[in-house]
KEKE-3310 file (N, C-alpha, C; in steps of 0.2 Angstrom, whole numbers, plus 5000, padded with zeros to 4 digits):
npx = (4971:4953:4941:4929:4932:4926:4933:4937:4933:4922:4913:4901:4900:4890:4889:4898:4894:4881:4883:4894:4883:4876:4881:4876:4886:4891:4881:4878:4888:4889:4874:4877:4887:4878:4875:4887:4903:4916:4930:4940:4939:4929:4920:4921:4916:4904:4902:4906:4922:4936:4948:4956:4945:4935:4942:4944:4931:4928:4937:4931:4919:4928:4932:4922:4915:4907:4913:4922:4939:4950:4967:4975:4986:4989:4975:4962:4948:4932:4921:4903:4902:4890:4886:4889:4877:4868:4868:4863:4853:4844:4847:4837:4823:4822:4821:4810:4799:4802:4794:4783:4774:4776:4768:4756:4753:4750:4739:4732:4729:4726:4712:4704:4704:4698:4686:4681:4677:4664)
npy = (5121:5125:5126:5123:5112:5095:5082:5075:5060:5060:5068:5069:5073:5079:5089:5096:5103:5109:5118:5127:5133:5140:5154:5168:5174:5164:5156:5165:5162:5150:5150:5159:5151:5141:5146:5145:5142:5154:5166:5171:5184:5189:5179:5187:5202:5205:5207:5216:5214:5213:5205:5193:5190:5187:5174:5166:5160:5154:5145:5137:5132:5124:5116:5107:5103:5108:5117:5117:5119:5127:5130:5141:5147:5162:5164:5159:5145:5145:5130:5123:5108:5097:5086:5085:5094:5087:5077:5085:5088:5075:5070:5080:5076:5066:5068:5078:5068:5058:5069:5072:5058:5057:5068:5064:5054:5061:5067:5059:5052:5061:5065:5051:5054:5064:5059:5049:5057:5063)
npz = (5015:5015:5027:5024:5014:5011:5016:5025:5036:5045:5040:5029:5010:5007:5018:5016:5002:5004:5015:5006:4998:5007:5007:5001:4988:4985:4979:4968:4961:4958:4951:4939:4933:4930:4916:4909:4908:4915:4917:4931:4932:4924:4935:4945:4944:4945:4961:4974:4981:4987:4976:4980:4992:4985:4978:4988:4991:4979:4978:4989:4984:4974:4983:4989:4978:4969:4960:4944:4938:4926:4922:4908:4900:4907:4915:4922:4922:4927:4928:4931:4940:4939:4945:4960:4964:4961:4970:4981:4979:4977:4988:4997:4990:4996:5010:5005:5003:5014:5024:5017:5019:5034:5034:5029:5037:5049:5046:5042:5057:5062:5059:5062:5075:5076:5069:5081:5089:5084)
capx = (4964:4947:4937:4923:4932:4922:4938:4937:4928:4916:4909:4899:4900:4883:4889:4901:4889:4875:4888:4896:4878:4875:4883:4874:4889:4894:4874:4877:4894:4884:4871:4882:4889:4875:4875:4895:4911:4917:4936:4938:4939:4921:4914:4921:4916:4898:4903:4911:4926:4941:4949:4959:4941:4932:4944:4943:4924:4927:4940:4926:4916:4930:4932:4918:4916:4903:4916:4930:4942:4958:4970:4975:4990:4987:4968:4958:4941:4927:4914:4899:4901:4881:4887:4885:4870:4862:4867:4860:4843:4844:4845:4831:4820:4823:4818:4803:4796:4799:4790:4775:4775:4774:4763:4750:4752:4748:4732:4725:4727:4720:4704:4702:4703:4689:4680:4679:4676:4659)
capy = (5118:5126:5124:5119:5105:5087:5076:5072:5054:5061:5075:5066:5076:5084:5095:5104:5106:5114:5123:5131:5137:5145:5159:5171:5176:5157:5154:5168:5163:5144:5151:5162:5143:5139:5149:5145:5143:5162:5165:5173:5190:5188:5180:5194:5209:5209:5208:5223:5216:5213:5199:5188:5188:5180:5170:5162:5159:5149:5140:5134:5132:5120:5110:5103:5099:5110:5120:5115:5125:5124:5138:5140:5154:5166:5164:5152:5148:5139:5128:5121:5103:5095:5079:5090:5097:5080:5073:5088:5087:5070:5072:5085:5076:5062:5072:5081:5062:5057:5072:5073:5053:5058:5073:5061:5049:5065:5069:5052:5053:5069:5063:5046:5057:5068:5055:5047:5063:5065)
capz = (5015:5017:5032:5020:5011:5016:5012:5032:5035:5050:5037:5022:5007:5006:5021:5012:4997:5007:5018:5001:4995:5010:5005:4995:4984:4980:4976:4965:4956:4956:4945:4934:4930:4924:4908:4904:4911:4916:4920:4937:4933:4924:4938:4949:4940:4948:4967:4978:4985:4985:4971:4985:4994:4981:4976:4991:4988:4972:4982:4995:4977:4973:4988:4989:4970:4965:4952:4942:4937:4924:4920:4901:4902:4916:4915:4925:4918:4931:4926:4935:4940:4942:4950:4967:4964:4959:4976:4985:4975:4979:4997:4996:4987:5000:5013:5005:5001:5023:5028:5016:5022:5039:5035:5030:5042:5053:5044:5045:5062:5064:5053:5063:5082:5074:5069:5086:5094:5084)
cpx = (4959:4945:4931:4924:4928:4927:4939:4932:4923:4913:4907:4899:4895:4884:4893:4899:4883:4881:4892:4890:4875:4877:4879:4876:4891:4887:4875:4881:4888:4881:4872:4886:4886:4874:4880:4898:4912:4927:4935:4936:4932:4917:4913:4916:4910:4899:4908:4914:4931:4943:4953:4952:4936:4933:4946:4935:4924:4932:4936:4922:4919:4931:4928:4914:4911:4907:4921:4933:4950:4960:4973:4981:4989:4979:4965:4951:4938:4921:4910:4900:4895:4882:4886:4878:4864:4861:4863:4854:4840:4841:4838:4825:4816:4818:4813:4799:4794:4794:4784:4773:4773:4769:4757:4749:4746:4739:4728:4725:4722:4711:4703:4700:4696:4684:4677:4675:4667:4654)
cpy = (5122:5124:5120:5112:5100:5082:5072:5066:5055:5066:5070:5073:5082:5091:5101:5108:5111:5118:5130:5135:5141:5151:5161:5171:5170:5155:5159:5166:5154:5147:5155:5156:5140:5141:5146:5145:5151:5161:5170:5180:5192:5186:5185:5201:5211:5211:5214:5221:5213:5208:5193:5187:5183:5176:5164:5158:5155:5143:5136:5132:5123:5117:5106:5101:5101:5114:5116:5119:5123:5132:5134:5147:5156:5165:5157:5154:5143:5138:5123:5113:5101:5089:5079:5092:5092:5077:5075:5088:5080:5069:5078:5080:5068:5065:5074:5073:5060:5061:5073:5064:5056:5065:5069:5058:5053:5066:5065:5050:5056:5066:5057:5051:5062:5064:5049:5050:5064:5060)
cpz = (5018:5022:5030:5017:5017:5013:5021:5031:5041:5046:5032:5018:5004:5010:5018:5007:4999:5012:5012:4999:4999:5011:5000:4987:4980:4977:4971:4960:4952:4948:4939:4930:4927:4917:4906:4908:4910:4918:4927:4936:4930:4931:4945:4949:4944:4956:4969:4984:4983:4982:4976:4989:4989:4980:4982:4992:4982:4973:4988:4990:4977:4976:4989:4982:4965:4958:4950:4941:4932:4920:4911:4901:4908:4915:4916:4922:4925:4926:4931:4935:4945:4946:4957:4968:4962:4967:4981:4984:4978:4987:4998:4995:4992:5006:5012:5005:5012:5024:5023:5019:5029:5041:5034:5032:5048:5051:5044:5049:5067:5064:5059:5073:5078:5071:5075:5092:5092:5089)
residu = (UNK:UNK:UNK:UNK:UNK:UNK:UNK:UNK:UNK:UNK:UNK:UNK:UNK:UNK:UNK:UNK:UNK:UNK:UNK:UNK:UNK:UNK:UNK:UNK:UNK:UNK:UNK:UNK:UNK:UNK:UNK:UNK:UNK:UNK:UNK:UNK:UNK:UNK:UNK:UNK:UNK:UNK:UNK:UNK:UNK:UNK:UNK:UNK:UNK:UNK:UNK:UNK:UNK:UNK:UNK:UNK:UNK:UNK:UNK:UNK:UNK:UNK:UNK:UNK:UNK:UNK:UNK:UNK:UNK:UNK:UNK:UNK:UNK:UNK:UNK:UNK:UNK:UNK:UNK:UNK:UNK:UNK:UNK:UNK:UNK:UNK:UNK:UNK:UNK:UNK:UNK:UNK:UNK:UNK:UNK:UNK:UNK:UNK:UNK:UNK:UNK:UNK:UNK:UNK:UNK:UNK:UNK:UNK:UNK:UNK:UNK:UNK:UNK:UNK:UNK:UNK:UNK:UNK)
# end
């Protein structure tokens, strides 16, 4: 088991989603999923290091439920599962909503102390 899986009950699942895209190289394998499923040694081919290293990386992918992945003979293929990245966005969008809310709260505040000050 990865250090990144969120199958623990004190971790909700969003930390290991942003925890895994923390990584350059997994934002990188992400967006390469966007076009098509790739099998490993495709999604390997651009990075410089060693194949037991990445595939630890698509295994941190997997854990947290951003990839899928099913083997077919010797060849594993991944593909991008969006159900993750809907929650993330989610969560995002949440957030950006709070603070422009509290940014305008700020602003008519601001505006009402400078209009007492005239």
């Amino acid at each position: 088991m990865t250090s990144l899986q969120t199958t623990t009950p004190s971790r909700p699942p969003i930390d290991g989603i942003f925890r895994a895209l923390s990584d350059p190289t997994r934002r990188r394998v992400v967006e390469r999923l966007n076009r098509s499923p790739a099998s490993v040694s495709e999604l390997a081919q651009p990075f410089d290091m060693a194949l037991p290293s990445f595939i630890e990386h698509l295994k941190i992918l997997e854990g947290c439920g951003l990839v899928r992945s099913q083997k077919t003979g010797r060849v594993r293929t991944y593909q991008l599962a969006p159900e993750p990245l809907k929650l993330a966005e989610n969560w995002l969008a949440e957030q950006r909503t709070l603070w422009e809310r509290r940014l305008d709260q700020f602003d008519a505040y601001v505006m009402t102390l400078q209009e007492t000050e005239k």
